[in-house]
N, C-alpha and C positions, 0 to 999 in steps of 0.2 A: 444451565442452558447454553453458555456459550463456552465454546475448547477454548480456542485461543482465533488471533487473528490468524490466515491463510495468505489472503493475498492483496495486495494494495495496488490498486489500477490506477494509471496513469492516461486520462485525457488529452489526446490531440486532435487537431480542425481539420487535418487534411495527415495524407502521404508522405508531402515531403516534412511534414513536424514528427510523425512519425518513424522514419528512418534516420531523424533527426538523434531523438531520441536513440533509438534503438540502439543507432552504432556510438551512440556515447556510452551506453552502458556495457555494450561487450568490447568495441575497440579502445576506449580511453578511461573507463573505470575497470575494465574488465571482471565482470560479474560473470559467472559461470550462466550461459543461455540453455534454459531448460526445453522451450516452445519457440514456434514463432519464427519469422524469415522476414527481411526487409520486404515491400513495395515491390511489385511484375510491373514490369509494360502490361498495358490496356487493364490494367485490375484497378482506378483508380476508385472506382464506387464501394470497391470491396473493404471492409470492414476488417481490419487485421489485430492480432494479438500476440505479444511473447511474453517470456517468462524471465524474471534473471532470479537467481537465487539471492538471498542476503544471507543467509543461516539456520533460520526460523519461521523464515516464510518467504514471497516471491510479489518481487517488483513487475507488475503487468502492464508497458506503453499500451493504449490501444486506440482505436479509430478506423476512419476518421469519425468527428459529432460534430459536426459543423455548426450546430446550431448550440451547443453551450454556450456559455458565456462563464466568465468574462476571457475571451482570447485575445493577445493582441502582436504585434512584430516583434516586442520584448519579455511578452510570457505566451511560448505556442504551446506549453503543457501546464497540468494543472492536478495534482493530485487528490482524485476524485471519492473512489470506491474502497470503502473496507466490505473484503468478504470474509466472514467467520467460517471453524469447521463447529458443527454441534457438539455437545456435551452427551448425546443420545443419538438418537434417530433423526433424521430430517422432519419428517413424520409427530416424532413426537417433539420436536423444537417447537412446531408449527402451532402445536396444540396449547407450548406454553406461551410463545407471543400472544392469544387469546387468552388468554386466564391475567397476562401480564397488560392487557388494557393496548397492544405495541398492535397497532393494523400492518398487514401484511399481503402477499400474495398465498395464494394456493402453492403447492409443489410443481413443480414444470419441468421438461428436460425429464431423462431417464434412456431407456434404452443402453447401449454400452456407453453413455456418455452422462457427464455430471446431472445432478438433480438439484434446483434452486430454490430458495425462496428468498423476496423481497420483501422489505420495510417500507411502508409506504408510510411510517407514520412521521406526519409535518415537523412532530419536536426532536426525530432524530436526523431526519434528511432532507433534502432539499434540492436545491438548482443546482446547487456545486458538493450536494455529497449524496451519495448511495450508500446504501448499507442492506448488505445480506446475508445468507449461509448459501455454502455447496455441499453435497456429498459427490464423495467421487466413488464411481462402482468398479473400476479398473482398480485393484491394489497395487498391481504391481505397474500402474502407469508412475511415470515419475514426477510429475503434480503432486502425490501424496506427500505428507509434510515428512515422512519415513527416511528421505528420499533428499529432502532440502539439506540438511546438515553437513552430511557430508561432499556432494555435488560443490558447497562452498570451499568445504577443506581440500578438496582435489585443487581446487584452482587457487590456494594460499590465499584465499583470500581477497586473489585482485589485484590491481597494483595500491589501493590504497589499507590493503590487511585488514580487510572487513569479516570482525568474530558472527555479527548478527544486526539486528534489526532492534535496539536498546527500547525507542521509544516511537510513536504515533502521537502528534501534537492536535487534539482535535476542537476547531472552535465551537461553541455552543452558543445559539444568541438569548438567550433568557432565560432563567430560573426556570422554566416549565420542562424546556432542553434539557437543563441540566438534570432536572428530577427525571425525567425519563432516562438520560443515560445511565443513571444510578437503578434505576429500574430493569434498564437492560440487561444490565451487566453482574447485580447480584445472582450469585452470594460472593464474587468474584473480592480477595483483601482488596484493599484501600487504604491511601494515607492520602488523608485529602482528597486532592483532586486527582491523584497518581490511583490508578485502577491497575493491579499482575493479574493478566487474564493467562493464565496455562504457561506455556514454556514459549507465546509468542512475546509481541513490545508491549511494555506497558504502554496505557492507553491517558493519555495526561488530555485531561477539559479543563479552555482558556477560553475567558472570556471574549466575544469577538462578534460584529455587526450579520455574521453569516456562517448559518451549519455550514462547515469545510474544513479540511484537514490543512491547519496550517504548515506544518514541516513533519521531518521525520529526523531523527538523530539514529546515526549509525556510530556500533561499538567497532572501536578498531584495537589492532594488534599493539601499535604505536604512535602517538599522536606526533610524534618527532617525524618519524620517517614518514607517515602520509602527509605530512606541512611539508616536508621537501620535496616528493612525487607532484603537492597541488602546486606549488611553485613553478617546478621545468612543465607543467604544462598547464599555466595560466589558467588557474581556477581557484587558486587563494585569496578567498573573502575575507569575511572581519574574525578576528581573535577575539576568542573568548574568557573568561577567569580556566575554563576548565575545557577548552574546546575550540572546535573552525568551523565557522560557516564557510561550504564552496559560495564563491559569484555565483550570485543569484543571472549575471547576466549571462554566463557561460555555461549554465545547467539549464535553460529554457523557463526561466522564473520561479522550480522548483528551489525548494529551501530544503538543501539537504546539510544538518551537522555530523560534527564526526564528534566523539569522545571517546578516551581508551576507558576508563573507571564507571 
């Protein structure tokens, strides 16, 4: 049922968290920008979205949702939404979330633009997570995942030598969560709690008080030379046995690690 992950959306309250955002990831990690444009004078209602590449799939700021929770002056983002691409058809995804017990949305969107469907069901989503599929009808837009890989290698990487998108840290809050994302996710390997969904991240379930994506781990080129890059520009968090957390305070609350293996 499910390809691999697509795309991981990034929740912000407003514009200026937004552009916040935005120009961290093309001016100061610099991730190859696939979609998307800062904040207009007088567009402050308007609902904005970009794209960065990581390898395997695409980092999505978007807003504003002012009405999420939990926002606050030391976390104005929040990583929200995993969108899947199908294993099939949109069409016939749809028909297996029904056979798989997963409540859902109809298909939406179409015309020359993507077609959706949403999970509504309580043990996989919630206040602070979403979970979908897209198809995209344009192949030759560059959203296709066709498209992600190398968009990353033109840009080396970044300044931090980012190969991909290794892992998705997702919380589940009880046994019933849990069982449904094993639900979800078969016939997809497994070790443990570690799910390889297609050529996206694996998908790691931690236990935790609220469905939400607690971090993401990025594979890098060299963990030497990106701990020197986070250094000259102030964003070297804690050390790991095998890896960096950036400052959580310098990346907008987002928990982003690096590891090269």
């Amino acid at each position: 049922m499910v390809s691999q992950v697509h795309v991981l959306s990034i929740h912000v309250p407003d514009h200026a968290a937004f552009d916040a955002v935005f120009f961290f990831f093309r001016d100061v990690v610099q991730l190859p920008p696939v979609y998307g444009e800062p904040s207009q004078p007088g567009n402050k209602e308007k609902r904005l979205y970009a794209g960065f590449s990581v390898g395997n799939a695409y980092l999505e700021p978007c807003g504003p949702y002012p009405s999420d929770a939990p926002f606050s002056s030391n976390r104005p983002a929040r990583f929200h939404g995993l969108t899947f691409s199908p294993a099939t058809t949109l069409a016939e995804n749809a028909q297996d979330l029904t056979r798989r017990g997963i409540s859902h949305s109809g298909v939406f969107g179409g015309g020359s633009g993507p077609r959706f469907v949403n999970c509504s069901d309580a043990s996989l989503s919630g206040k602070q997570l979403s979970v979908g599929f897209w198809e995209i009808q344009d192949k030759k837009d560059r959203v296709n995942l066709g498209f992600v890989g190398s968009l990353l290698q033109q840009a080396k990487g970044g300044a931090l030598g980012v190969k991909r998108l290794a892992e998705v840290r997702i919380g589940y809050s009880g046994q019933a969560s849990l069982e449904q994302w094993a639900n979800f996710l078969a016939p997809a390997r497994h070790e443990g709690a570690v799910w390889f969904v297609g050529n996206g991240p694996a998908l790691r379930l931690v236990s935790s008080q609220e469905n939400q994506i607690e971090s993401i781990v990025l594979k890098v080129e060299s963990l030497e030379k990106a701990k020197a890059v986070l250094a000259q520009r102030n964003l070297l968090g804690k050390l790991t046995p095998d890896g960096i957390e950036l400052d959580p305070t310098r990346t907008f609350g987002l928990r982003i690690l690096l590891k090269e293996k």
